[in-house]
N, C-alpha and C positions, 0 to 999 in steps of 0.2 A: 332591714334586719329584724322586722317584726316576726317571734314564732308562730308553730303554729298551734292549733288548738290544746288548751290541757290536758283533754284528754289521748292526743297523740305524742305528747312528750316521753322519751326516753333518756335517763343522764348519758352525759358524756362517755366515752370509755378510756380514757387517759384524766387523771385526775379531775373524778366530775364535783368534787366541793370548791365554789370562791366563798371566799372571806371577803367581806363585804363592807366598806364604813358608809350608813348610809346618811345620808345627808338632814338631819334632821336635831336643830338644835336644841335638843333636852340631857342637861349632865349624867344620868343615870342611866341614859341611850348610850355613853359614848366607849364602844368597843366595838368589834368586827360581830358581822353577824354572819351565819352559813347559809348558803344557798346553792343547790344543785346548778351545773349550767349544760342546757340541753344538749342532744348530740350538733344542734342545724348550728349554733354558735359557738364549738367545741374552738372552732379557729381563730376567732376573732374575740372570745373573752381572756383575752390576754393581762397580766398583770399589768394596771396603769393606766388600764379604760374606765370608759365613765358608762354606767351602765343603770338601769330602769328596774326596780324590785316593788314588791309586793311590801308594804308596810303598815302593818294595824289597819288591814283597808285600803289602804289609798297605794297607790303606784308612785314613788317618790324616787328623786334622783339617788347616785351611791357612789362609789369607789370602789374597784374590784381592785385588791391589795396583791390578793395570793389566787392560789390554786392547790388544791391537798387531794392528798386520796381518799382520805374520811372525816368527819367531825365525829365533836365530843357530845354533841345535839343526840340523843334518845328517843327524842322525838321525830315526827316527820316534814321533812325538810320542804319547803317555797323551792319554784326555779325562778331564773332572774327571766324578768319579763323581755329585756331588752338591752341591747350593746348598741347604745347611743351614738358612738364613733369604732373601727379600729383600731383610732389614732391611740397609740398608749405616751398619753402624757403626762403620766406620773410615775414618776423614776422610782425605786426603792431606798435610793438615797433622798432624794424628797421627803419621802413616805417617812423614813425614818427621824427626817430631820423636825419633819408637822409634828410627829407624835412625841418628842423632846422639847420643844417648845410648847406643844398645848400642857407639857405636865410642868414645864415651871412655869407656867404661867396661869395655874390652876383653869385652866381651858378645855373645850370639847377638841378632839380632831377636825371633827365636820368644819368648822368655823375657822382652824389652818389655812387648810385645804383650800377654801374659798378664799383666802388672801393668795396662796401659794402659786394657783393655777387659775390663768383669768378663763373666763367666758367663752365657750365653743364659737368660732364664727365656720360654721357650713363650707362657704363659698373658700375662705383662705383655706383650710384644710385641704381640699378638691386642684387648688392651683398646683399644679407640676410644679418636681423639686428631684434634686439630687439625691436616688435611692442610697447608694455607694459612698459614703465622702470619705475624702482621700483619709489615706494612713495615718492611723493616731489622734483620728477626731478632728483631723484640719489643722492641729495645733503641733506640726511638725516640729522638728528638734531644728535649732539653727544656731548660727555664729553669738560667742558673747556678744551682751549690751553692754555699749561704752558709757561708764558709768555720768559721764557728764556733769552736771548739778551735785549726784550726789555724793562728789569728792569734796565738796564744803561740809558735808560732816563724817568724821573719821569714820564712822561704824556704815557707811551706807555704799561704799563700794562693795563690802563684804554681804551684806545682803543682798544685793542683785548677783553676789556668786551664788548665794549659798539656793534663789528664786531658779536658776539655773539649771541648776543641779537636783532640787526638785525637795531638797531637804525642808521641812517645816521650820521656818523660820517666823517668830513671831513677833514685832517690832511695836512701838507708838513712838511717830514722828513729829515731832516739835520742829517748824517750817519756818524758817528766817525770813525777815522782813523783805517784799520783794519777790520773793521765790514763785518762780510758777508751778504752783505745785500739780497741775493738771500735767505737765511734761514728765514731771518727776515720780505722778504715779505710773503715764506712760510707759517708761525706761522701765518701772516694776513691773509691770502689766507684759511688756517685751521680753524683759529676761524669762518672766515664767512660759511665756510662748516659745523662748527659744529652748526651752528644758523639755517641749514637748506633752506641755498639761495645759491646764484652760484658767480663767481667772473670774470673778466675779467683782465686781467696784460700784459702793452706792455712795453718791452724793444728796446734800438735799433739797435740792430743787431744779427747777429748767435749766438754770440761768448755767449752774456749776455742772450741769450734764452737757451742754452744749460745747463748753470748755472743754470737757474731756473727752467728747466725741470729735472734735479737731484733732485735740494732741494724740488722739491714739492713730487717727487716720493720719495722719502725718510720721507718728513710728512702724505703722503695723500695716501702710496701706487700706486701700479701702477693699470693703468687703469681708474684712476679718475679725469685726467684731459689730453687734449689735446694740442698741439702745432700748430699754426700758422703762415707760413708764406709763403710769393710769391718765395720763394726758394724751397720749398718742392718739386715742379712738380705738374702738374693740377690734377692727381688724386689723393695724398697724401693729397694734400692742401681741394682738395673737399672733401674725405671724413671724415679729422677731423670738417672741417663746418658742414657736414651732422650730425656728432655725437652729437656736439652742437646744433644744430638745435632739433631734436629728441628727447633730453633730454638722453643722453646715460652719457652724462659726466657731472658735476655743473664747472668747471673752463677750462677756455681757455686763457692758456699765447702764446705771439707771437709777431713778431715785428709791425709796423704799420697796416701790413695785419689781425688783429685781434681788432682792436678800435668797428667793428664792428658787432663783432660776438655776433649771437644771444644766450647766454645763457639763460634760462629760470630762473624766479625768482631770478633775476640780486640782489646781496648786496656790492656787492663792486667793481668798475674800480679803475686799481691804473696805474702809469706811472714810469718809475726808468731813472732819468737823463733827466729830459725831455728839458735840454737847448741843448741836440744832435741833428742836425742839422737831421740827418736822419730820427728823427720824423716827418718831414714836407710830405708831400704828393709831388713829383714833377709832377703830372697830376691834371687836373682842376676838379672840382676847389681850388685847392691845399691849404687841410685842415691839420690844424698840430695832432697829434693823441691827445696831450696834450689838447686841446681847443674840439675836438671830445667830449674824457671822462667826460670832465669837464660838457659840456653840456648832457651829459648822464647823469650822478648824480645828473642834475637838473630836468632835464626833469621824472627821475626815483626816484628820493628823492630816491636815494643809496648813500652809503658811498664812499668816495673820497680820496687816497693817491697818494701825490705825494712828490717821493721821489730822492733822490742823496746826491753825497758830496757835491757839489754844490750848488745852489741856485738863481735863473733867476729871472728878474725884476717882470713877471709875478704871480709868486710864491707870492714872495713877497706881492703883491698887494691882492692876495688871504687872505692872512693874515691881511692886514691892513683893508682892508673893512669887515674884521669880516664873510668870509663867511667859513675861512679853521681854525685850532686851529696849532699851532707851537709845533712839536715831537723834544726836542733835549733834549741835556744831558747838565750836569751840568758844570761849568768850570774845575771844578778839574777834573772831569772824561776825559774831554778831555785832560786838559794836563797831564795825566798819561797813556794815549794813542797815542799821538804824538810822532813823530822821533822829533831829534835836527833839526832844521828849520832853515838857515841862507841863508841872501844874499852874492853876491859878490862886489856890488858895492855901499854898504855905507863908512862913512867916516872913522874909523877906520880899515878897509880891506884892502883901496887904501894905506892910511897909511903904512900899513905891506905891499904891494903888488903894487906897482903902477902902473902895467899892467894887474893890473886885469880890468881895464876900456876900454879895446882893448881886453883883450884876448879870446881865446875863449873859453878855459880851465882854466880859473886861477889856479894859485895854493891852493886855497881853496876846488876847486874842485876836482882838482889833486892828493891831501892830502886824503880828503873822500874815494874816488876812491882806493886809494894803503892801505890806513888802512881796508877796509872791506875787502878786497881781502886777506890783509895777517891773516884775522878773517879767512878765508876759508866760505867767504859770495859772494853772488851774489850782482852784481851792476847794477841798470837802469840807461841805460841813454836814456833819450827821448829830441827828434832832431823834431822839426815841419815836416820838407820838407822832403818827401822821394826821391831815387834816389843816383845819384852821386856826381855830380855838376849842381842841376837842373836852375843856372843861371851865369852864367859867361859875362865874361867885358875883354875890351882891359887890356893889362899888362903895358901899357905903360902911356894911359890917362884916364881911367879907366870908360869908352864911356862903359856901356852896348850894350853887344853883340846882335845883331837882325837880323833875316832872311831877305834878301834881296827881296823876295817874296811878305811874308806874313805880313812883321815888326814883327812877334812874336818873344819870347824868347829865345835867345841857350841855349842848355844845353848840356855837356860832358857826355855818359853813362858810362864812365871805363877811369881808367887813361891812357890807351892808346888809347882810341877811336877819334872819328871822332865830331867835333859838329854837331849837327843835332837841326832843329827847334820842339818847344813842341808843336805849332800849325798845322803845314800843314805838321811835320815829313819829309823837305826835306834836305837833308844831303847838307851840310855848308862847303865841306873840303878846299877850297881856299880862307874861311874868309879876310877880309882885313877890317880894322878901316875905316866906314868913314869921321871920324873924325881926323886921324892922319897917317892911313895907314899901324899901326901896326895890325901883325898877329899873334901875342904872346895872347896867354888867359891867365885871372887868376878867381878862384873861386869867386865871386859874393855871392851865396847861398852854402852852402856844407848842401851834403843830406846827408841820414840817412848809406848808405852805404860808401862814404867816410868816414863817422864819422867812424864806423866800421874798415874801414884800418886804420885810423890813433891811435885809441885807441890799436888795433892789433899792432900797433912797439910801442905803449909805455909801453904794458904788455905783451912782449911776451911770455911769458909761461903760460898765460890765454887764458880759449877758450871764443873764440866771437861770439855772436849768434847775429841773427837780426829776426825781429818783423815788417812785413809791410804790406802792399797790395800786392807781392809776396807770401810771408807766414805767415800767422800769427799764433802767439804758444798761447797755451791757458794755458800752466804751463810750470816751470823748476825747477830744482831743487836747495834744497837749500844750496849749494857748490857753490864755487869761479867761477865766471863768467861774464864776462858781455855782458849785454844785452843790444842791440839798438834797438829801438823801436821808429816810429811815434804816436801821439796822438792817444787813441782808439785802439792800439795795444800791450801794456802793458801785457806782461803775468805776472800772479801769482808763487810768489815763494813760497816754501814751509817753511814757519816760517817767512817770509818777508824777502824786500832788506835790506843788511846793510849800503847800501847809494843809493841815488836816484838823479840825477843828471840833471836840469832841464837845456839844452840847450838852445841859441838863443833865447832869450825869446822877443827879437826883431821884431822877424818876425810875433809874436802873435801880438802882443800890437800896433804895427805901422799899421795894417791893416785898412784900410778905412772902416769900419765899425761901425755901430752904438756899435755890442757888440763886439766888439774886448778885453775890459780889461774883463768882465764878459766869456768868451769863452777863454780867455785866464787863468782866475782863475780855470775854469772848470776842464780844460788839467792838469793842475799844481793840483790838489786835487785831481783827478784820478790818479796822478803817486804817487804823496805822502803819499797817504793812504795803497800803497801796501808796504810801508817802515816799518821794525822793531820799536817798542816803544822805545824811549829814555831808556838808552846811547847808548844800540846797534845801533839804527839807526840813520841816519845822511841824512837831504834832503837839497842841496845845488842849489840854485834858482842862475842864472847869468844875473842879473838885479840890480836896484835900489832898496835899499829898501824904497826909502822914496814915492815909488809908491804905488796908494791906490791897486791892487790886489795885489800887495807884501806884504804888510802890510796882509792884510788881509788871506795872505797863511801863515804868519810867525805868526799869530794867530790862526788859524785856526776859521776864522771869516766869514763864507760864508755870517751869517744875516746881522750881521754890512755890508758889501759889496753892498751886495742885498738891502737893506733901502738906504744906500747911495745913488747905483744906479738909484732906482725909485724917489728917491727923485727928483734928476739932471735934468731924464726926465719930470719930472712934470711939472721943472720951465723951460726947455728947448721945449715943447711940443713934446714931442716922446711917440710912443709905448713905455709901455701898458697902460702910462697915458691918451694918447688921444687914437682914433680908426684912422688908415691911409691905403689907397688904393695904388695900381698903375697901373699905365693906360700907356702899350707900346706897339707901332708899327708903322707904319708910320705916319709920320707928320699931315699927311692930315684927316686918320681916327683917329687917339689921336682926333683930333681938332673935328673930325664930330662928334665923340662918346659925348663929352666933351657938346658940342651945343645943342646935345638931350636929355642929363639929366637935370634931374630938380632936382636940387644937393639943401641941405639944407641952407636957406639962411645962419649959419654961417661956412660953407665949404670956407675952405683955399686952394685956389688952389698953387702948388706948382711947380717950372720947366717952360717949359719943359728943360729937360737936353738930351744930347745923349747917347745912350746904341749901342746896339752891333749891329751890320750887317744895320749900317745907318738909326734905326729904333731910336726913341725919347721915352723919358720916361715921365708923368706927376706922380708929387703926389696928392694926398686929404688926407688932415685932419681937422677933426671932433670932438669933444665931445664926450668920452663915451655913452652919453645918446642918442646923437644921429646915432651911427653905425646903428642902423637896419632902419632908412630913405635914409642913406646914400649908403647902399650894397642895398637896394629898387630902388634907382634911378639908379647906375650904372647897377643894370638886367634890366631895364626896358629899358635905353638906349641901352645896348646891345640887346633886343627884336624889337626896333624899327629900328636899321640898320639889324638884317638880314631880320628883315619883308622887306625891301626895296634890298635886295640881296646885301647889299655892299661885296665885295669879300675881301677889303684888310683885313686882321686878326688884332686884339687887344685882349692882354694880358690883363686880368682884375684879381688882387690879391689883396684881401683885408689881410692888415695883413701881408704885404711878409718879410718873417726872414730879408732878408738884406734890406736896403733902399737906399745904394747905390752901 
């Protein structure tokens, strides 16, 4: 499709201007540019291709948006060099949805874009496909869905009417103990197919797409919907987009790599767990998939689920402003689906136990543990820290161990090993205190595979499995065993655990973190819910209980938690009651960037504090009403330093998960 010479070019004669986003990351670049397209490419520069321009020189990739019959340009206009494909795989709803997400996310479009729409593969492109798909996008009208599952909560029959029917229904479901909730988005995912529109569903990671790629094949048949993610490989990944794109398939489930898949006649984006940290985008401008969706079903008046055991501030907030409806079940039904719920360290425990306030087994736990075992049941026990001894200390003054290097953290891999640093990984073997001079270690933190030996001599004729970023199991069975497991790696037993074992709950909750008790409820509700219903099962938390997420795990009380929590923030100004930025990198550009915005007069500025590699952080906060002045002034200030070529870098994240 290469043209031909400049000087035989002639424009187009049906709207020869494209509007053009070109692909080039500087803020002060970021809006359409014009460009003639010659008569030889009049057919193929279609709204949605990807196409080759002329830019300050150089020939750079683009976005062809539109087609006009004239610009606003004075001047005399570039032709586009080249139409890289005629596949057009950028939808207008895309388009529009990139360029509302790059503006509250004070972001480029260019850098959307490139999250939105993965990498041309040639070869998939070229494979034969169904020019024709059948009526309605594939996603034909068919028989209600029997609501099934979700007549245990009174409000979720009427939401799979109302998915049906096509109406924008926007819900966040609170998932009782037990519940598969992979079937239950199915049934949602079903009804909006049988209403004759399409659906989009992101989970966070393999393990929960793999889930939902059974459950849907199992309601929808195979073939009628596709999976999504940056794991797949560029030509796996491109051709189920292309399928979505075409209209071959109405649903596309997948982890964040699918927030922006173009389904045609879109009825429902839904999210499962969206307080996972893995939702978040780690490239700029690092948009969470949760806040994507959300803006999608405003932007698209589609329906909106967002679901977990769980329940984030955000959520919440969704509900109190009356823009989502509340899916849960009834009290009784939850306590007829809960395991026995208990802490270790309220005041009649210590009583019976008074090392249960040090230990780190107590014998409540110990008890749970050796009774489901002589059931010929499986036991979880989830351990935060993976590893061995991922932090150790003098034995003598108990001086945390540090690389002499790096100052980072030791850690022991095996009981016989060598410490070695978690930063710079340079082996430690002549440690010496410098505080005391001793050379003795002792555990600090025990990770998830010491946990493992040491459960191993106190059950010896039990097999011990483990569950981590080494291996992670997706089932076991359900026979005498136990299982160690970090957060997020929880396998399924078959009839559930008959105790569930919540370690170290210290390490959650002490975390310098705005959501540490909310992410630590999180953790604790995903281990719990894989436990047997009372009296079989038994989930034994090693904490206080007079803590508000303990309270709230030994109720099974995500809302009560989640109102709390947004409340706290309200009167404390924190996300997601207010809107807050962050601005890091060196001192000098923080400060230059800071100088050139024209931030809203009620913008609080916050800091600056220190962050990593001698680089300073600032905060901003704002007023919900006024986030989109406020992500306006920080792009505009970032357009005006690199208009001025400042070279030092600043991180600009409106919204960043952690704030400190």
């Amino acid at each position: 499709m290469t043209a031909t010479r400049p000087s035989d070019r002639r424009p187009a004669d049906g709207s020869p201007v494209a509007r053009v986003c070109v692909d080039v990351p500087l803020a002060h670049l970021d809006r359409p540019f014009d460009y003639l397209v010659p008569a030889e490419l009049d057919d193929v520069a279609v709204p949605g291709t990807r196409v080759k321009v002329r830019f300050a020189g150089q020939v750079v990739d683009g976005w062809l948006l539109s087609r006009a019959d004239d610009s606003g340009h004075t001047g005399r206009l570039a032709y586009l060099e080249k139409v890289v494909s005629p596949e057009p795989v950028l939808t207008p709803e895309v388009a529009g949805l990139a360029r509302a997400v790059a503006d509250r996310y004070a972001g480029n479009l260019a850098d959307v874009l490139r999250l939105a729409v993965p990498p041309r593969h040639a070869r998939v492109e070229k494979e034969p496909h169904d020019e024709q798909p059948t009526p309605a996008d594939v996603a034909t009208p068919g028989e209600p869905v029997d609501p099934r599952g979700w007549r245990d909560y009174p409000a979720g029959p009427a939401l799979l009417r109302a998915l049906t029917e096509g109406r924008p229904a926007r819900a966040v479901w609170s998932a009782l103990p037990g519940e598969d909730w992979a079937a239950r988005y199915a049934d949602a995912v079903a009804a909006t197919v049988a209403g004759g529109r399409g659906a989009v569903v992101v989970v966070p990671d393999a393990r929960d797409l793999d889930r939902l790629d059974a459950a849907l094949t199992a309601v929808l048949g195979p073939g009628r919907h596709v999976s999504l993610s940056a794991a797949l490989g560029p030509a796996r990944r491109y051709r189920a987009f292309l399928a979505a794109r075409r209209g071959q398939v109405p649903v596309v489930v997948g982890t964040r790599a699918a927030m922006f898949a173009p389904v045609r006649r879109l009825g429902l984006v839904a999210v499962w767990d969206d307080g996972d940290d893995l939702h978040s985008e780690p490239r700029a401008p690092y948009p969470h998939a949760r806040d994507v969706l959300l803006t999608r079903a405003q932007l698209g008046e589609t329906a909106a689920l967002v679901g977990g055991y769980a329940r984030t501030a955000e959520a919440q907030l969704l509900l109190e402003t009356g823009w989502a409806r509340e899916v849960v079940a009834d009290r009784a039904t939850v306590r007829a689906r809960i395991a026995t719920i208990a802490p270790t360290g309220d005041d009649p425990q210590l009583a019976r136990d008074p090392g249960a306030a040090t230990a780190r087994l107590p014998s409540l736990a110990w008890t749970a543990a050796r009774d489901a075992l002589r059931a010929d049941l499986p036991v979880l026990v989830q351990v935060p820290r993976r590893g061995y001894l991922p932090s150790v200390s003098c034995a003598d003054c108990r001086t945390p161990a540090r690389c002499a290097h790096c100052a980072g953290p030791l850690a022991l891999p095996s009981a016989g090993g060598t410490p070695a640093c978690r930063w710079c990984a340079r082996v430690a073997a002549a440690y010496a205190c410098p505080q005391c001079g001793g050379r003795r270690l002792r555990a600090a933190v025990t990770g998830a595979r010491r946990t493992a030996e040491e459960l191993g001599r106190a059950f010896p004729d039990v097999p011990v499995r483990t569950s981590g970023r080494e291996e992670v199991l997706t089932d076991v069975p359900g026979t005498a065993a136990l299982v160690v497991a970090t957060p997020g790696a929880e396998p399924v037993a078959a009839g559930g655990y008959g105790a569930v074992l919540l370690l170290d709950s210290w390490a959650l909750l002490t975390r310098a973190d705005l959501r540490a008790g909310e992410e630590a409820l999180r953790r604790w509700l995903a281990a719990a819910a894989l436990a047997r219903p009372a009296p079989a099962g038994r989930v034994v938390v090693v904490a206080d209980g007079a803590l508000a997420p303990v309270q709230a795990l030994l109720r099974w009380d995500a809302a009560w938690f989640a109102g709390r929590e947004l409340a706290e923030r309200r009167e404390l100004g924190f996300p997601p009651a207010v809107r807050m930025a962050s601005v890091t990198g060196p001192a000098e550009a923080v400060a230059d960037l800071l100088d050139a915005a024209r931030l809203p007069a009620d913008a609080e500025v916050l800091g600056p504090v220190p962050a990593d590699e001698g680089r300073e952080r600032m905060l901003l906060r704002v007023p919900r009403a006024r986030a989109a002045a406020l992500a306006e002034a920080l792009h505009s200030a970032a357009g005006l330093r690199a208009a001025r070529k400042a070279t030092d870098p600043v991180r600009l994240q409106v919204d960043p998960l952690s704030l400190f």
